[in-house]
N, C-alpha and C positions, 0 to 999 in steps of 0.2 A: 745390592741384593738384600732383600729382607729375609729375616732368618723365619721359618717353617716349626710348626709346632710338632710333637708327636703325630698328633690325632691329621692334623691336613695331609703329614706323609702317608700315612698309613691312610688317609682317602683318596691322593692321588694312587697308591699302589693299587688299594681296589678298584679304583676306575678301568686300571691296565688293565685285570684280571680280568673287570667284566666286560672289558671290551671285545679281548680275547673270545670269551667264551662267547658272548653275543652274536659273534663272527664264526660260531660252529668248531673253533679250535680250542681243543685240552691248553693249557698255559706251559711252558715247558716247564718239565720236572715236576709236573702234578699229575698224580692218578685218579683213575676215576673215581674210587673211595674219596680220595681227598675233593676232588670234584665234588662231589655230593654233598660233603661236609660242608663246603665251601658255601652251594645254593642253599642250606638249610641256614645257616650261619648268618648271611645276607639277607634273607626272609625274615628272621627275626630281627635283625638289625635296625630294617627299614619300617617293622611292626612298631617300631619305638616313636617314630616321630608324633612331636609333639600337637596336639590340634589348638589352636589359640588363636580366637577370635580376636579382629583388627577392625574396627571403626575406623573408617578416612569419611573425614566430614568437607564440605567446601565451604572455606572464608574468605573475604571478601578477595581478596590476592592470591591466595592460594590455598593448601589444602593442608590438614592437621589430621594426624591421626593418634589413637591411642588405642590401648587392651581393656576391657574391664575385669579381667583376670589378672593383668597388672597393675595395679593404682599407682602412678606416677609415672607411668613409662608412656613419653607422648616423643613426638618427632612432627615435621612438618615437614613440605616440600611442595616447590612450583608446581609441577602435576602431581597427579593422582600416581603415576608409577617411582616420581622420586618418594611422594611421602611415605611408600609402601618399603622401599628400600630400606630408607633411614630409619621405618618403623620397625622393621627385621632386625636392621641393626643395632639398635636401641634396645628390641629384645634380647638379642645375643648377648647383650653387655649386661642388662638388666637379670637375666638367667645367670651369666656365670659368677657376679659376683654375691648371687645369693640373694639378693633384696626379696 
């Protein structure tokens, strides 16, 4: 079992909740006040995500991508939806350690 960070529990837990309430049901032991806090909370949350353009180019074998908002941050991959993958996750890595 691999060990979870903060931030993924507390994303699985909001999934619970929105799923909950997507399904028309209060969460238990949450009121509506809290309810509403909750959707305003989540709106901004999701206002955050970051917008950052990805170039996937085709080479001869396969396909390469990179940012120009990140300069060094490339990945490859046999198709077009791994080298998008690996280029997300290149940024993820590329993001958190600050470069």
């Amino acid at each position: 079992m691999t060990e979870k960070s903060v931030l993924e529990l507390m994303d699985e837990q909001a999934a619970e909740l929105n799923a909950e309430i997507d399904a028309g049901r209060i969460p238990e032991g949450m009121s509506k006040k809290s309810l509403r806090y909750w959707k305003r909370y989540m709106k901004r949350r999701t206002a955050r995500v970051m917008d950052i353009k990805i170039i996937i180019e085709a080479a001869e074998n396969n396909y390469s991508a990179y940012s120009p908002d990140y300069p060094g941050c490339v990945a490859t991959g046999d198709t077009i939806k791994e080298a998008k993958v690996n280029m997300l996750s290149a940024l993820a890595m590329h993001i958190k350690a600050g470069i």
